[in-house]
TIMI-2910 file (N, C-alpha, C, CB; in pm, 1 decimal, decimal comma, always signed):
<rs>
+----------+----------+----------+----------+----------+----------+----------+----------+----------+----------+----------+----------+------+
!      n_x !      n_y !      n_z !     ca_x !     ca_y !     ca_z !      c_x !      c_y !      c_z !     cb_x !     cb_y !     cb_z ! resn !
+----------+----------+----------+----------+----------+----------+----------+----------+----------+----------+----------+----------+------+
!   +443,0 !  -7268,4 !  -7813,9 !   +542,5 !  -7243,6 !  -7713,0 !   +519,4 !  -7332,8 !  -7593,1 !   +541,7 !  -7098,3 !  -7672,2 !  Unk !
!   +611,8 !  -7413,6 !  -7600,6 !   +559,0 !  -7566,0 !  -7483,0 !   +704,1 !  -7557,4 !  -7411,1 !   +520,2 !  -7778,7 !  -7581,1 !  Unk !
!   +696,3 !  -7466,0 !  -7260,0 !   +816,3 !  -7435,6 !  -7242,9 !   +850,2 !  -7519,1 !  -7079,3 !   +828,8 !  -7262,2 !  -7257,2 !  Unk !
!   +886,6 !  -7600,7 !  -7071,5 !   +960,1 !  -7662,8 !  -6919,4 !   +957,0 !  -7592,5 !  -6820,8 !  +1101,5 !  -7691,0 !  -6915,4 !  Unk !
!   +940,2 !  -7578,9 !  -6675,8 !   +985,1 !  -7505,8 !  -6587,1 !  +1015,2 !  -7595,2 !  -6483,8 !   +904,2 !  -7404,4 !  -6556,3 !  Unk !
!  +1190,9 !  -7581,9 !  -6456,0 !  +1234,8 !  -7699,6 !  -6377,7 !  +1203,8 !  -7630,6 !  -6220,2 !  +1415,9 !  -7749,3 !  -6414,9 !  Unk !
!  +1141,4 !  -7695,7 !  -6116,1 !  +1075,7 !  -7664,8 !  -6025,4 !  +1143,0 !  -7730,7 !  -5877,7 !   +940,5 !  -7703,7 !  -6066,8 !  Unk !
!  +1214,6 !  -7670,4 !  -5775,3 !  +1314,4 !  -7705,6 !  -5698,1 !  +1210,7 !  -7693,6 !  -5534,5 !  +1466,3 !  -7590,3 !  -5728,3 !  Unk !
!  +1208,5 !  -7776,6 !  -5477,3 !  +1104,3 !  -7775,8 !  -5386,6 !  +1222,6 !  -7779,8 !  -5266,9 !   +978,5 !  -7908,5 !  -5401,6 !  Unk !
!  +1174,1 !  -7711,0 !  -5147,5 !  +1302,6 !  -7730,4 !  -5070,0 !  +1270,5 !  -7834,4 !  -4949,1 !  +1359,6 !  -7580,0 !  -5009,8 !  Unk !
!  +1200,4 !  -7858,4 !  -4929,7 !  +1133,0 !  -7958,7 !  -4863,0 !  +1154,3 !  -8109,6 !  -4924,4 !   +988,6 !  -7918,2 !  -4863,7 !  Unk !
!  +1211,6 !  -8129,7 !  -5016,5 !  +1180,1 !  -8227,3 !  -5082,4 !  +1322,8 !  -8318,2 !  -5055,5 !  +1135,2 !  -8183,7 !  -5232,3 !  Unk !
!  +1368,1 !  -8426,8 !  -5053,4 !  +1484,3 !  -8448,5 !  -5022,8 !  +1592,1 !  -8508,3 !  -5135,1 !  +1467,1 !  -8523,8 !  -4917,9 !  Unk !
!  +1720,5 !  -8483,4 !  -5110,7 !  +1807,7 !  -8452,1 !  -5267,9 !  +1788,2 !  -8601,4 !  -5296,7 !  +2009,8 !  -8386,1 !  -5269,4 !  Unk !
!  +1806,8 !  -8597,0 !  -5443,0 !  +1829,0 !  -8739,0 !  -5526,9 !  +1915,1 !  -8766,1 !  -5536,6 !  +1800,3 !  -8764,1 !  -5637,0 !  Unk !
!  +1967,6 !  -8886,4 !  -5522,1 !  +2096,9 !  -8973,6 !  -5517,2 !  +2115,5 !  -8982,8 !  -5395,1 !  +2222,1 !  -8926,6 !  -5582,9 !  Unk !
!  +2244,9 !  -9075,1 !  -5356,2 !  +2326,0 !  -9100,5 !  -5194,1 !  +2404,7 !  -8985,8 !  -5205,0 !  +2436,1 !  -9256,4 !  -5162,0 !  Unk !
!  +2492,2 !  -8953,9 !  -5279,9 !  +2620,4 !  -8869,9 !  -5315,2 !  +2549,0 !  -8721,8 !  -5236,6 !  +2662,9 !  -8858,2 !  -5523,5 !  Unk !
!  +2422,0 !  -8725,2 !  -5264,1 !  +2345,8 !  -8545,0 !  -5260,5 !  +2290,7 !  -8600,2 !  -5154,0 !  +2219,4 !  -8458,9 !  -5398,6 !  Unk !
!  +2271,3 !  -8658,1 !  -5074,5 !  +2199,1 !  -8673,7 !  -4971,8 !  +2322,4 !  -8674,8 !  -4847,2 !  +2102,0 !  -8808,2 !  -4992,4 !  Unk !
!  +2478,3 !  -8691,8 !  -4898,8 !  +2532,5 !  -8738,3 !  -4803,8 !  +2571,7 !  -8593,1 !  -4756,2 !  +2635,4 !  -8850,0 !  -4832,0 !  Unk !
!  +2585,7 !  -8518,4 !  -4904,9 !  +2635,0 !  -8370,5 !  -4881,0 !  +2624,1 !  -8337,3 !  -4796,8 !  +2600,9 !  -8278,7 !  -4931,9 !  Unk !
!  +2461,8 !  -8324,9 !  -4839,6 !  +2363,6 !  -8231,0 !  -4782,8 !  +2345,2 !  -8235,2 !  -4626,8 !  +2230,8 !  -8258,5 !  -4847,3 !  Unk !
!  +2406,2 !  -8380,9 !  -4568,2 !  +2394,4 !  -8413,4 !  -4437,2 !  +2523,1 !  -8328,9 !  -4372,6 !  +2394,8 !  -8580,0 !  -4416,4 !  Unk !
!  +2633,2 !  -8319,1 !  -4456,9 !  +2783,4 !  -8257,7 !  -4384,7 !  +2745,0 !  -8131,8 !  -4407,4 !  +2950,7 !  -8294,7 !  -4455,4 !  Unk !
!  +2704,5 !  -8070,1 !  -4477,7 !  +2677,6 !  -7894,8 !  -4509,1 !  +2599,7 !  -7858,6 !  -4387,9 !  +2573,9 !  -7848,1 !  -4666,4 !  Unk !
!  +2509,6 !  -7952,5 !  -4344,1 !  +2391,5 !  -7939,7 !  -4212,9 !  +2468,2 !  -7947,7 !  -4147,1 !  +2272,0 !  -8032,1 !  -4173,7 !  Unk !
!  +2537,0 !  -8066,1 !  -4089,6 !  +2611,0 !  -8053,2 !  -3959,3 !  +2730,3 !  -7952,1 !  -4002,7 !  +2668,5 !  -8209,8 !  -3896,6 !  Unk !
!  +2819,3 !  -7907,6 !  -4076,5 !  +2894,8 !  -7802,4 !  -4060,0 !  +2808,5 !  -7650,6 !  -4020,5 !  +2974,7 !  -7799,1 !  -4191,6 !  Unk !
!  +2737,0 !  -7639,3 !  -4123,8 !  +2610,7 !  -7533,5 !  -4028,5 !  +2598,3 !  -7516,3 !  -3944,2 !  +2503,3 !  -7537,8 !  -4014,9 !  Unk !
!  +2517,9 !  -7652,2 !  -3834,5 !  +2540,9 !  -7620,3 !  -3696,8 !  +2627,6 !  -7629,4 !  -3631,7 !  +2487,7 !  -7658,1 !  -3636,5 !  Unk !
!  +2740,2 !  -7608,5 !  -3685,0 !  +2870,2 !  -7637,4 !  -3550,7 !  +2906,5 !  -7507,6 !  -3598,1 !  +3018,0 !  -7788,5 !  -3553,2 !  Unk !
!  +2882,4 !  -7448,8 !  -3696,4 !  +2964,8 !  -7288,0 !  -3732,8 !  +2856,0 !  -7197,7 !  -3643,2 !  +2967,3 !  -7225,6 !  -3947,2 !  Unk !
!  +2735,8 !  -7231,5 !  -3645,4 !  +2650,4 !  -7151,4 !  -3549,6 !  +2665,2 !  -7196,6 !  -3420,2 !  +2508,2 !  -7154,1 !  -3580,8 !  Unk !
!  +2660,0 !  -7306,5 !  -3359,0 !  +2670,2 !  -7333,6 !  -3234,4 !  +2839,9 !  -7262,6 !  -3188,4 !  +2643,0 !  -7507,9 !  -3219,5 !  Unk !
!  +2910,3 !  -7242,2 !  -3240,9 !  +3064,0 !  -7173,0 !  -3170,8 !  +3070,6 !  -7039,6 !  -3206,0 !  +3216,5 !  -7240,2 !  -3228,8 !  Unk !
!  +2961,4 !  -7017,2 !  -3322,0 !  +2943,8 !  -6838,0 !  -3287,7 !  +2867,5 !  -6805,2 !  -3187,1 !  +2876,5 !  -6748,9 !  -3399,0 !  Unk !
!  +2758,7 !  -6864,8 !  -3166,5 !  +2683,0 !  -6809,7 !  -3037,9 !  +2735,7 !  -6832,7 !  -2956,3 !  +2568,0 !  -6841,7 !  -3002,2 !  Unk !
!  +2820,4 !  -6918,3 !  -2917,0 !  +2920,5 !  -6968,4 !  -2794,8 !  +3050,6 !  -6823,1 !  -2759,5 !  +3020,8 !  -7147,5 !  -2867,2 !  Unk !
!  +3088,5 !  -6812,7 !  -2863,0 !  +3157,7 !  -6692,1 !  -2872,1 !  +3116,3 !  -6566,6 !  -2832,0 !  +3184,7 !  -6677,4 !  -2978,6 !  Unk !
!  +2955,9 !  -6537,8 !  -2880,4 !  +2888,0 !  -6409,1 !  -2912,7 !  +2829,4 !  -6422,4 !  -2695,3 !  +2720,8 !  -6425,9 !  -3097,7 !  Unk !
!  +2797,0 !  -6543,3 !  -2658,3 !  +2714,1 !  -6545,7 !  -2515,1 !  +2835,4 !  -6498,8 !  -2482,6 !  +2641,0 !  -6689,4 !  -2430,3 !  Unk !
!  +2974,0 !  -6559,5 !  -2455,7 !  +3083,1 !  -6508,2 !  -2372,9 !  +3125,0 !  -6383,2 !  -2397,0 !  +3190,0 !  -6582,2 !  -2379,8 !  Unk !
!  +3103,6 !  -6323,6 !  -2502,2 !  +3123,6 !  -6167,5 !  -2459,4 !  +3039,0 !  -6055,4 !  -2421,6 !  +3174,3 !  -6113,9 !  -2545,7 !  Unk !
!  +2938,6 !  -6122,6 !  -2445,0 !  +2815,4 !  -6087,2 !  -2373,6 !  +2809,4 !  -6084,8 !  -2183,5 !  +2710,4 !  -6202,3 !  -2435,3 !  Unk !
!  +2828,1 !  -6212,0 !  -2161,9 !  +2904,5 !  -6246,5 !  -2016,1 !  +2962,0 !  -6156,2 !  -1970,4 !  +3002,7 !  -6343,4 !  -2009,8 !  Unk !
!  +3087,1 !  -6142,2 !  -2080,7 !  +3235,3 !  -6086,6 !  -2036,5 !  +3193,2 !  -5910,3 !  -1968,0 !  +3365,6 !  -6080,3 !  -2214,2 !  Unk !
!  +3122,0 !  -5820,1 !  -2109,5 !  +3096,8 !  -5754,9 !  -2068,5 !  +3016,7 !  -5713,5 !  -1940,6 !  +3087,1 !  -5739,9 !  -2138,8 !  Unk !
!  +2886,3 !  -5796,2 !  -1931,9 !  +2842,7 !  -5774,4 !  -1798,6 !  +2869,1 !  -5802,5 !  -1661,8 !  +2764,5 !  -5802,1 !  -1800,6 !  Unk !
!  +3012,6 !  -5847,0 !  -1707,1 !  +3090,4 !  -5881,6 !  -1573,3 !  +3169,7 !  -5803,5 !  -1538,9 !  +3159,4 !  -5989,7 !  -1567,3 !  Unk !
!  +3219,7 !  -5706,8 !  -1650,9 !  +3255,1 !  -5604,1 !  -1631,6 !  +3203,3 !  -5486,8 !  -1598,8 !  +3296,7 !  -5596,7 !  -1693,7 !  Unk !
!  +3089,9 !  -5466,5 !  -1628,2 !  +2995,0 !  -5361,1 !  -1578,6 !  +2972,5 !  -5389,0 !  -1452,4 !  +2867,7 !  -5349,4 !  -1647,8 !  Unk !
!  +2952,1 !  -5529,0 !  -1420,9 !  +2930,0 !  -5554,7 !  -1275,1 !  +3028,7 !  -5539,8 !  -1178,9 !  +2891,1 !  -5673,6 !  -1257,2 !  Unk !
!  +3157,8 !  -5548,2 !  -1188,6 !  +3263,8 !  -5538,0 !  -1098,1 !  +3300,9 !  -5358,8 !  -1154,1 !  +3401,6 !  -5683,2 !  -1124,8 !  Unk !
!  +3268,7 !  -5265,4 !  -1250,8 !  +3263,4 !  -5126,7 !  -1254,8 !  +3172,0 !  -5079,9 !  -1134,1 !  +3211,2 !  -5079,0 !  -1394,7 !  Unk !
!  +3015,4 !  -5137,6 !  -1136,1 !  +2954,1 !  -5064,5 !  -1050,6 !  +2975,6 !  -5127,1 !   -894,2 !  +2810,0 !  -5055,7 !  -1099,8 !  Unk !
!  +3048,1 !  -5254,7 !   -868,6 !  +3035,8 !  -5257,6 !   -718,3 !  +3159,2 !  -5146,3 !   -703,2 !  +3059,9 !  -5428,5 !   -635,2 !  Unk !
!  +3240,1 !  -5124,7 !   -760,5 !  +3387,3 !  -5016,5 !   -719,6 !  +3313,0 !  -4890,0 !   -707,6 !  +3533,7 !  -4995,4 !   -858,2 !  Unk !
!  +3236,2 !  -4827,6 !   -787,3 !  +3186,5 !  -4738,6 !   -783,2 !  +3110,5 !  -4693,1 !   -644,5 !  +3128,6 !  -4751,0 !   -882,2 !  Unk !
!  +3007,3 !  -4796,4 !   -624,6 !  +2973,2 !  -4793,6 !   -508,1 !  +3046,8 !  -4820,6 !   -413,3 !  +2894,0 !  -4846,2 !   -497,4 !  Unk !
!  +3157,3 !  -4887,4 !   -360,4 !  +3276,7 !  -4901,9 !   -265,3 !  +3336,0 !  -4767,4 !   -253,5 !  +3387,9 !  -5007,5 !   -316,3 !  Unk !
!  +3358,6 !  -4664,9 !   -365,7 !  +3415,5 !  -4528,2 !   -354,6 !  +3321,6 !  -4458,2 !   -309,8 !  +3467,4 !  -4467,5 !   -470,6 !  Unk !
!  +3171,7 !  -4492,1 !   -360,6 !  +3059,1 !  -4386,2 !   -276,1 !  +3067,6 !  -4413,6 !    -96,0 !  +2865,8 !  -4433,7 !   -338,2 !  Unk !
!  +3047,2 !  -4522,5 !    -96,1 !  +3050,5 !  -4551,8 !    +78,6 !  +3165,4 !  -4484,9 !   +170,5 !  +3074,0 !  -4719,9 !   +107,2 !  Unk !
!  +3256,2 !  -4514,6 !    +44,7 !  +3424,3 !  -4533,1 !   +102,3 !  +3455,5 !  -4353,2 !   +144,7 !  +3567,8 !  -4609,7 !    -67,6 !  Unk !
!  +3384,4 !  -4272,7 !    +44,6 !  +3418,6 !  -4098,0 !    +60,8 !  +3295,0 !  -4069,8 !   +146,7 !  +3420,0 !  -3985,2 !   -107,9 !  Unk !
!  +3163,4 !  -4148,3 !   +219,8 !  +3061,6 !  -4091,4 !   +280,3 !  +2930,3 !  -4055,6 !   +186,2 !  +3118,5 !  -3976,4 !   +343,3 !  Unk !
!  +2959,8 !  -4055,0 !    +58,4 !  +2824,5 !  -3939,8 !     +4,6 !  +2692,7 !  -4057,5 !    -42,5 !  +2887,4 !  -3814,8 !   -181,8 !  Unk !
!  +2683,1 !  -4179,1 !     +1,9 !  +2623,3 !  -4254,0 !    +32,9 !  +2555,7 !  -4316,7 !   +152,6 !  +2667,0 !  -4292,2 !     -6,6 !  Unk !
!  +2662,7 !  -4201,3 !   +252,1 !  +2630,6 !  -4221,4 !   +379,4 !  +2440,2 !  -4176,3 !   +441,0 !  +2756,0 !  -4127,5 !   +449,1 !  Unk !
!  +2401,5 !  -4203,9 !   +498,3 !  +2235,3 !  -4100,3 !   +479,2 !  +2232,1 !  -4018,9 !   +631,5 !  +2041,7 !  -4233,3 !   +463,0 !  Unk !
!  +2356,8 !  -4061,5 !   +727,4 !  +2370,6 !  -3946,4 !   +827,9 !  +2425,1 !  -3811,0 !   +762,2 !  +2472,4 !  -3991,4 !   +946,2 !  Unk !
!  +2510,4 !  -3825,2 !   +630,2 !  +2605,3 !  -3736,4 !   +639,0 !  +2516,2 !  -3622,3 !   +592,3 !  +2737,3 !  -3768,9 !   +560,2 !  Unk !
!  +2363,1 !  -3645,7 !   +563,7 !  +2324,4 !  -3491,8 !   +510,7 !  +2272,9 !  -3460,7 !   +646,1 !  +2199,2 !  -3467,6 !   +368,1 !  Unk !
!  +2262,3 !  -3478,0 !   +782,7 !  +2240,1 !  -3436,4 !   +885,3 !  +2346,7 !  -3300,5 !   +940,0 !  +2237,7 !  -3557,0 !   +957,4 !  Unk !
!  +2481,4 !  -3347,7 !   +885,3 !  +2617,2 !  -3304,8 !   +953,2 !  +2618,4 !  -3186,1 !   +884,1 !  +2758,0 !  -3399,6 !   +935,6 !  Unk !
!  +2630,1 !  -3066,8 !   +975,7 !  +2686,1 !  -2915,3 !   +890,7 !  +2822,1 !  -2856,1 !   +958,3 !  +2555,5 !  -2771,8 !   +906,6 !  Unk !
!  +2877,9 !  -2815,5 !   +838,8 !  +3026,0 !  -2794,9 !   +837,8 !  +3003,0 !  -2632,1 !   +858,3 !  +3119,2 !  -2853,5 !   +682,9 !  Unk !
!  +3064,4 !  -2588,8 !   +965,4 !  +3091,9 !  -2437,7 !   +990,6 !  +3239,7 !  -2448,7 !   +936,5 !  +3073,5 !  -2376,4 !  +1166,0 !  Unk !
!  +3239,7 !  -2272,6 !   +882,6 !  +3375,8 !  -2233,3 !   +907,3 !  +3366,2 !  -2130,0 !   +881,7 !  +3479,1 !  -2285,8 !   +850,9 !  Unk !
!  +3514,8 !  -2040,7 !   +855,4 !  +3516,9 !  -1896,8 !   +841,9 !  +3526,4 !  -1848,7 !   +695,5 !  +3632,0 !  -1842,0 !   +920,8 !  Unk !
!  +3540,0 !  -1755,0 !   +665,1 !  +3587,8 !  -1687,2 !   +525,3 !  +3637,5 !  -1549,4 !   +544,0 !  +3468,4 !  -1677,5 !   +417,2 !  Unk !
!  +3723,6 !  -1490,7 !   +440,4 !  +3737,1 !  -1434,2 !   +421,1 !  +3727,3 !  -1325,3 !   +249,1 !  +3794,4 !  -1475,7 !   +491,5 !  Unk !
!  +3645,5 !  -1205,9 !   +270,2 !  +3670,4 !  -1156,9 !   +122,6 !  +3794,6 !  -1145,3 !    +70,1 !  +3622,4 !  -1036,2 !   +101,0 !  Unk !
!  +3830,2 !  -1188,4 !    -48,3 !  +3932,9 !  -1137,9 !   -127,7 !  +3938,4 !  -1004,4 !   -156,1 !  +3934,7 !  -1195,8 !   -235,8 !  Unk !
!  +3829,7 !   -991,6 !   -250,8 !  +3828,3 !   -878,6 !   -367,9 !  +3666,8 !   -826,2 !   -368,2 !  +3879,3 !   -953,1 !   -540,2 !  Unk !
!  +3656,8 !   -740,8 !   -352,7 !  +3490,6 !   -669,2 !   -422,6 !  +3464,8 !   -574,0 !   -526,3 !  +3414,7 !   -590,1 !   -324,7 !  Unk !
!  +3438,9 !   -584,2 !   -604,1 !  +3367,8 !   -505,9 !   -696,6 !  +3302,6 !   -405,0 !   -672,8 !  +3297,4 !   -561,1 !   -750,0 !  Unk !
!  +3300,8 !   -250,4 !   -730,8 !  +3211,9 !   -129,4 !   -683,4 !  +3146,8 !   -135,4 !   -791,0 !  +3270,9 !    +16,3 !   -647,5 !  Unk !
!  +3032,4 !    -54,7 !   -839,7 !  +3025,1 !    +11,5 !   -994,6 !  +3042,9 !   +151,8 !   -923,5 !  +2857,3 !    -13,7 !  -1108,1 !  Unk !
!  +3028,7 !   +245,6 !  -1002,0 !  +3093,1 !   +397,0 !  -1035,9 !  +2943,2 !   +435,1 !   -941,8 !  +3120,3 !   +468,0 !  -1252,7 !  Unk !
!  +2818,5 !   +403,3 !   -970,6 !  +2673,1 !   +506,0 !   -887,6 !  +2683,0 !   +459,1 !   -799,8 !  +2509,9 !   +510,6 !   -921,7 !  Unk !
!  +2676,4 !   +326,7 !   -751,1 !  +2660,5 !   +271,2 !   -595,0 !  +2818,2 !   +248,6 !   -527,7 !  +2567,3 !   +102,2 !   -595,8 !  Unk !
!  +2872,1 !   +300,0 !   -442,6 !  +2980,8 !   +294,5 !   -398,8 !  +2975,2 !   +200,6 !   -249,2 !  +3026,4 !   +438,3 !   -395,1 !  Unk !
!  +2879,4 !   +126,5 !   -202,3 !  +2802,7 !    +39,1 !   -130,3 !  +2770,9 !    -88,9 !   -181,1 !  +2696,7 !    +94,7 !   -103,0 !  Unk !
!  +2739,4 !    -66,6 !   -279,7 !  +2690,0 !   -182,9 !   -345,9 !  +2825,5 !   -265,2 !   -387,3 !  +2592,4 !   -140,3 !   -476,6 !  Unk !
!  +2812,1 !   -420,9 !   -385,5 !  +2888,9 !   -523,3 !   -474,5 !  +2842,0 !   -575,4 !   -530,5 !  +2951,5 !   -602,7 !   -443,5 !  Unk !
!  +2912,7 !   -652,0 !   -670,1 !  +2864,2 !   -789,4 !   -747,5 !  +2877,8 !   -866,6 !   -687,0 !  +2912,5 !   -836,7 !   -856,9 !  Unk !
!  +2723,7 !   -932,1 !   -703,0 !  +2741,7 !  -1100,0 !   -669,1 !  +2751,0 !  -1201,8 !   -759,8 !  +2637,9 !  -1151,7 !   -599,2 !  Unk !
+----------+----------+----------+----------+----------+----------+----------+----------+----------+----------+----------+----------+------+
</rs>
């Protein structure tokens, strides 16, 4: 049993012009199909964090803009009045309410 084993080295460079010329357009189509996906893939990458970025300056423009970013405003206390609506008895304590 004297059996061949045809042996493909990839390092090795193709035989003939015809396979060598291929092999040169398959490479450069390669990198131009990868170089305009990553080109594609960075800009929405961009895109999004430009959007996150102009989300959080608004966000913060509405915090300033209503005060609760303000750091006087936890100084400031708001009086006012009230009134009960409604109270609750139970039946033993006729004094007592729910809170």
């Amino acid at each position: 049993m004297n059996r061949q084993f045809r042996t493909i080295r990839l390092d090795s460079r193709p035989q003939g012009l015809l396979a060598q010329v291929a092999a040169v357009i398959v490479g450069v189509l390669v990198l131009g199909v990868a170089i305009v996906v990553g080109g594609i893939l960075l800009s929405v990458i961009l895109g999004l964090g430009l959007i996150a970025a102009v989300l959080l300056y608004c966000r913060v423009w509405w915090l300033r803009r209503s005060g609760a970013l303000d750091p006087q405003a936890k100084d400031q206390v708001i009086e006012t009045d009230y009134i009960v609506v409604s109270t609750s008895q139970t039946d033993d304590d006729p004094d007592s309410t729910d809170r």
